[in-house]
N, C-alpha and C positions, 0 to 999 in steps of 0.2 A: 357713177361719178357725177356730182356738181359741175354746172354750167361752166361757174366760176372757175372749179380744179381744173378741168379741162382746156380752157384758156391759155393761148400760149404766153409766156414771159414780153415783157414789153421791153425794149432794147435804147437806152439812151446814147444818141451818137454818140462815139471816142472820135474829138475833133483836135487832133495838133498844132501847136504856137510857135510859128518862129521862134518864142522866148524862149521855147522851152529847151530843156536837159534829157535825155533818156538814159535811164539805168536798166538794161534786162541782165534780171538774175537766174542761170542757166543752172537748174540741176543735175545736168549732164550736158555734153556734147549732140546735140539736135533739140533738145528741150526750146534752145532759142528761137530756130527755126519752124517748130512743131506750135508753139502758141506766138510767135510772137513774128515771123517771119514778115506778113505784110507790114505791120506798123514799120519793122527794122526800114528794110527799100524804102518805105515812102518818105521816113524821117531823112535817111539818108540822099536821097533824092533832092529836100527843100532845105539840107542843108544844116539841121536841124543836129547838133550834138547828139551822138548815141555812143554809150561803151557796152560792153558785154562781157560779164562775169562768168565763170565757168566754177561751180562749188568743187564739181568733181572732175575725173577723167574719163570716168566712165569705164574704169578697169577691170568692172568685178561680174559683166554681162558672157560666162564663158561660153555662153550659149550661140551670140551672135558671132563669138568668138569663133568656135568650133565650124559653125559655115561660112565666114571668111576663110578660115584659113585650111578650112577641110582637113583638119585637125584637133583632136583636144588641146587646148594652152592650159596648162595648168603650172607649169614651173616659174616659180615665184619674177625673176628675171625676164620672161617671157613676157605675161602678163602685165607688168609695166611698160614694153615694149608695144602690146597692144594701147596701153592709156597714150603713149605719144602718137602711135596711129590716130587716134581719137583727135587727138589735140591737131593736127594736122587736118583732119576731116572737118575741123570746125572752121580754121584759119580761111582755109578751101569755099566752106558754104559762104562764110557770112562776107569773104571778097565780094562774092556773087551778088551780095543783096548791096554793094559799097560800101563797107567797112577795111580800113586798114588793120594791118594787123597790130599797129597800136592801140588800136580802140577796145581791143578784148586783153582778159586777164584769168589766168589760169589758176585757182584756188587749189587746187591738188587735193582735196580732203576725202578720206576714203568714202569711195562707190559701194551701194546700200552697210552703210556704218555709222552715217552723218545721225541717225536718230535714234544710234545706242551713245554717239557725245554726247544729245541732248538730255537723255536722262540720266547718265551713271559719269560720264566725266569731264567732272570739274577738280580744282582746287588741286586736293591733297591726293586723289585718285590716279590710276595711273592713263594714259594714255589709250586712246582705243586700239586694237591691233586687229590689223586688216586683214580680210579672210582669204584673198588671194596674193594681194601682195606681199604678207609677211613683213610689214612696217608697222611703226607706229607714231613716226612724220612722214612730213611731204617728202615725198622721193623723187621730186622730177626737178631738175637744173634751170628748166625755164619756166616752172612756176612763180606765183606772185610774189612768194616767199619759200623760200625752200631750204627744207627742214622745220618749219610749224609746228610743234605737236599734236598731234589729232587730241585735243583737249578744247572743252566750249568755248571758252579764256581767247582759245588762240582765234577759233572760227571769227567770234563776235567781235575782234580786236583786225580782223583782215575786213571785213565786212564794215565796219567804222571807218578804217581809212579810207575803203576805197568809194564811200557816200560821203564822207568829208571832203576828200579833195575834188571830188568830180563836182559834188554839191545839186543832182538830180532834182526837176522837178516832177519830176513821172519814176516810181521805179515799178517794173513789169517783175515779177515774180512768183512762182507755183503757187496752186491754191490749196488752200491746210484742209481740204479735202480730198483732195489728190489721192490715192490708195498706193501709192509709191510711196516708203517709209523717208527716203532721202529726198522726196518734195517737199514732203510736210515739215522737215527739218531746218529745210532753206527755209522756208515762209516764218519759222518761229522765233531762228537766229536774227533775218532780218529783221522781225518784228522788235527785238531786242536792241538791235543797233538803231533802230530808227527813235526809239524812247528813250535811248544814253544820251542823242541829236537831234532833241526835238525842242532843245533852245537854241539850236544852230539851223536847223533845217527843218521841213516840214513838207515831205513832197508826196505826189496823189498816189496811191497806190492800187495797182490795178491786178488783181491775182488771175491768172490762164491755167484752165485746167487739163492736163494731158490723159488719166490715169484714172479711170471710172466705169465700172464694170456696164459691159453691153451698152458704153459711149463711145466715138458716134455712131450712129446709123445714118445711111445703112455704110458699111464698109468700101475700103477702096474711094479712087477717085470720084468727085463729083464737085466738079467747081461750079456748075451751074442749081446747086443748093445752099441755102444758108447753113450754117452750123447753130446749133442749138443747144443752149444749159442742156443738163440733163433734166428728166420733171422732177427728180427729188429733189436739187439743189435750183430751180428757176424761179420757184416762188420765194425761195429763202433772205434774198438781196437784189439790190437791182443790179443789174446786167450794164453793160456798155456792150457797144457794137463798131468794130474796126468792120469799112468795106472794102472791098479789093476790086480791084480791075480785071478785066481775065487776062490781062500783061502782067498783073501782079500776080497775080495768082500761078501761072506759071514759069516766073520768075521762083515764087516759093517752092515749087515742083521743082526744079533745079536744083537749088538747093539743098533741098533736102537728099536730091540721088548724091551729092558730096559726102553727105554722112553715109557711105557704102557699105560699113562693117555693121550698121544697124539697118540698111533699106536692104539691104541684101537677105535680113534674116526674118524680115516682118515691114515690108514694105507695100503692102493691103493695109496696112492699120496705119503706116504714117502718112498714107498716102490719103485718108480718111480726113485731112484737115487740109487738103486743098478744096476749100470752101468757097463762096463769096465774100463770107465776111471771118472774124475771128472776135471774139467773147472774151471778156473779161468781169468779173464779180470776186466778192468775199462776203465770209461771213460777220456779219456786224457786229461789234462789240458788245455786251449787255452792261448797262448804268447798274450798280448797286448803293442805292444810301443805305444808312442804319436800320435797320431793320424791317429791311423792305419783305416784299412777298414771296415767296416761293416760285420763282422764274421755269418755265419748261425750255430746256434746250435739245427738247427730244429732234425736232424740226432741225435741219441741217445735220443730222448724225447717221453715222452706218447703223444696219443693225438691219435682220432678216423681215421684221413688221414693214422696212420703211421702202422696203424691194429694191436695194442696191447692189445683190446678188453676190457678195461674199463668201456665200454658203456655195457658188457653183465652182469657186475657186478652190475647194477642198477636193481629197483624195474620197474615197468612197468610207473609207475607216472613219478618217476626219469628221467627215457629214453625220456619222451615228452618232458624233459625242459633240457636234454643235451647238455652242449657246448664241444665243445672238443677243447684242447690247439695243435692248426694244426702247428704251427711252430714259432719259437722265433729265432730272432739277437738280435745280442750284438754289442754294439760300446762301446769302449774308447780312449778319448782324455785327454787331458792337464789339461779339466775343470769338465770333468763330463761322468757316464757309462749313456749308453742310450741304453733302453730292450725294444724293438718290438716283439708282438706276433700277431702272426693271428690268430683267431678265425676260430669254424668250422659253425657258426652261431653267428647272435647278440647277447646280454645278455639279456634273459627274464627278468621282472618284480623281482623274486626271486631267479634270479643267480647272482654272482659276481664272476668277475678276481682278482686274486692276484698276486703282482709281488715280489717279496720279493729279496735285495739286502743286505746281510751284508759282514762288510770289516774286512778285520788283516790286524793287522804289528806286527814286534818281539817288537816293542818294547812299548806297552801298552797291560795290560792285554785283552783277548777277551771278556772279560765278560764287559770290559769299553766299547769295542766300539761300536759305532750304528747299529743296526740292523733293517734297514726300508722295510718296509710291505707298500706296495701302493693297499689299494685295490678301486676296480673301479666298482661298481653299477650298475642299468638301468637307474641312474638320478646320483648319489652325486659318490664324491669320496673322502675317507678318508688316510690320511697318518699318519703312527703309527711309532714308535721306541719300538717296543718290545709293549706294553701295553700303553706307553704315547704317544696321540696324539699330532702330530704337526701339525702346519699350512700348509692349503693347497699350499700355494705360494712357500712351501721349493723345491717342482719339479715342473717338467713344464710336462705338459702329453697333445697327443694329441687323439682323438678317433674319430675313421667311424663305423657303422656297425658292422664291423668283426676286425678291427684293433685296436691295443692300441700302444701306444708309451710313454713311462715314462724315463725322460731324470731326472736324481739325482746325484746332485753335489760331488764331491767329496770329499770334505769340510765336506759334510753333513753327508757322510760315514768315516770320520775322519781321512782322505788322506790318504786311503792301500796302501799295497804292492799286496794284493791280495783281491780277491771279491771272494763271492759264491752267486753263480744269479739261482733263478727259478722260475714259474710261476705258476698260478694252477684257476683252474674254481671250485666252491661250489655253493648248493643249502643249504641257510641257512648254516647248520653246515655241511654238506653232502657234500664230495669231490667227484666233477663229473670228473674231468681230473687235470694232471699235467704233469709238466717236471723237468726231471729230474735234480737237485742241479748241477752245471757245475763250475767247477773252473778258476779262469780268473786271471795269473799272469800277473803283470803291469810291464813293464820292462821300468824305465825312466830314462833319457839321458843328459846327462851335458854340457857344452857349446861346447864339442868340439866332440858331435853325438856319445859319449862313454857309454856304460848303467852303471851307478850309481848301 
């Protein structure tokens, strides 16, 4: 290894403003306290506005469930019973760090489901239906809205109101690396509600990551070490660095034993971010003019080459028919984005790639425009808009071995301003690798080479 590689990440203080507003957006009940616990105390301590958003309830964990309650919960009734436990476990911590209980706000939207809304429904589609609750709205009385439909329309439209009326100049929010599918979901949503309010508002946004294979080390408590990007994701952006006091720090430790139905069942790994300090990055957006160059977005993405260890998270079956997504370009032109990825092996018989490409602009709802799913087989390949299949002629795709290439018109994606492109390899329903959701502004040009 290079001198340079080797090198740790250089960390720019996260330094707080009286002026400021705080939005943390919690993909579950302890998410807030797990990345974002010191900043909460200290803002709340100087006095400084903070609310906290709760996407989910955290209902569909039956695992932590079953050692709480030394019991299976599995009856539909039950397990909603557990999300208000949840909701209370949260109320509990974030007292602790000086939060009322009007400063937090309960999203209800279904636990690991959030990022099957994001790709299949919207619009005309029906509703997502939760895998242990048995709903297909919000079911809890003292959520933010209750009765919602688990539809994108609805998430993106609770997540608008509640940056419009708070009006944040910070909002804290999971990082769309994250390997939890319901983090990467928040991060996309909000990403969507911040560019519907981005002639209204414009605040910093700072992504925490919880959720990355063999991160942190070493395990368990250690408040007398800093916490660290992972090396795959440190060189990728620059970092901020929140410090903690060892008062804050075990202030955070407190807190966190609130959320009892999850320290209870893996309280070695939450316990793993009482640090000195806490981290914040994301991944930067890529600039595209007209017909610029063929961009690599292999850097910043999972995949077996880049050792983010996805492949240890499979069963023994799983691991023999592993592909791993080794690296993905991007091009855009005039007429169309075109996603190359390399493979870490061919597509067995029962694996398929997925590339999935949807588009914004300000000026048509998100939930109208096309969101295409290219997925590619060991023989067929299908093209979807969310659930409705389209004709395979609408892209042009080429494939070797190990390579895929899916050129998708932009017409087809409903002429953006902006694209979110990622890629991903399944066994059957079973995600074997992906990369990570990457943002691709289009900047185009008017007759006299001026960006429009």
């Amino acid at each position: 290894m290079r001198a340079e590689e080797a090198a740790p990440p250089v960390y720019t203080p996260l330094v707080l403003s009286t002026n400021d507003r705080l939005l943390v957006l919690a993909p579950h009940p302890d998410d807030e306290v797990i990345g974002c616990g010191g900043v909460i105390q200290r803002a709340a301590a100087l006095g400084i506005p903070v609310n906290v958003a709760f996407f989910t309830y955290g209902d569909n964990n039956e695992w932590s469930f079953m050692v709480y309650r030394k019991h299976a919960v599995i009856i539909p009734s039950a397990v909603r019973q557990m999300g208000l436990v949840r909701h209370d476990e949260a109320v509990s911590a974030d007292a602790s760090l000086g939060l009322r209980r009007s400063a937090l706000a309960f999203l209800g939207y279904p636990d690991f489901g959030t990022f099957g809304i994001w790709t299949q429904h919207w619009g005309e589609n029906p509703p997502f239906a939760s895998m242990l609750t048995r709903v297909t709205k919000v079911p809890y009385s003292n959520a933010f809205r209750p009765g919602a439909a688990y539809k994108g329309e609805e998430i993106v439209k609770d997540l608008t109101s509640l940056l419009r009326s708070f009006r944040p100049t910070r909002v804290f929010v999971s990082h769309p690396a994250d390997f939890n599918p319901d983090h990467r979901a928040l991060y996309l949503f909000t990403r969507i509600a911040l560019w519907d309010l981005e002639a209204e508002i414009k605040p910093q946004v700072h992504a925490y990551l919880v959720h990355f294979p063999n991160w942190p080390k070493p395990k368990g408590r250690h408040a007398d070490l800093a916490l660290d990007a992972p090396d795959f994701l440190a060189r990728q952006t620059e970092w901020q660095a929140f410090d903690l006091t060892p008062a804050e720090a075990d202030r955070k430790d407190v807190a966190l034993s609130f959320h009892a139905t999850q320290f209870k069942y893996s309280s070695r790994y939450l316990l793993s971010f009482i640090r000195k300090r806490e981290i914040f990055g994301d991944l930067p957006a890529v600039v595209f003019s007209e017909a610029a160059a063929l961009e690599d977005l292999s850097s910043g993405q999972s995949g077996s080459r880049n050792g983010t260890g996805s492949e240890d998270l499979l069963t023994e079956e799983e691991k023999a028919q592993f592909v791993g997504v080794e690296c993905r370009k991007v091009n855009v032109d005039a007429e169309a984005v075109t996603v190359a990825i390399e493979l870490s092996r061919p597509l067995g018989e029962a694996v398929a790639a997925k590339v999935s490409v949807f588009g914004y602009r300000r000026d048509i709802p998100f939930g109208e425009m096309p969101k295409i799913q290219v997925q590619i087989g060991h023989v067929e390949e299908t093209v979807l808009d969310r659930l409705r299949p389209l004709p395979r002629s609408n892209v042009s795709l080429e494939r070797a071995a190990r390579e895929i290439k899916v050129r998708v018109p932009l017409t087809l994606l409903g002429s953006p301003e902006r694209l979110l492109v990622s890629a991903r390899t399944q066994l059957g329903e079973v995600p074997l690798d992906w990369a990570s959701w990457r943002i691709i502004e289009i900047v185009r040009k008017n007759a006299f080479g001026e960006a429009k």
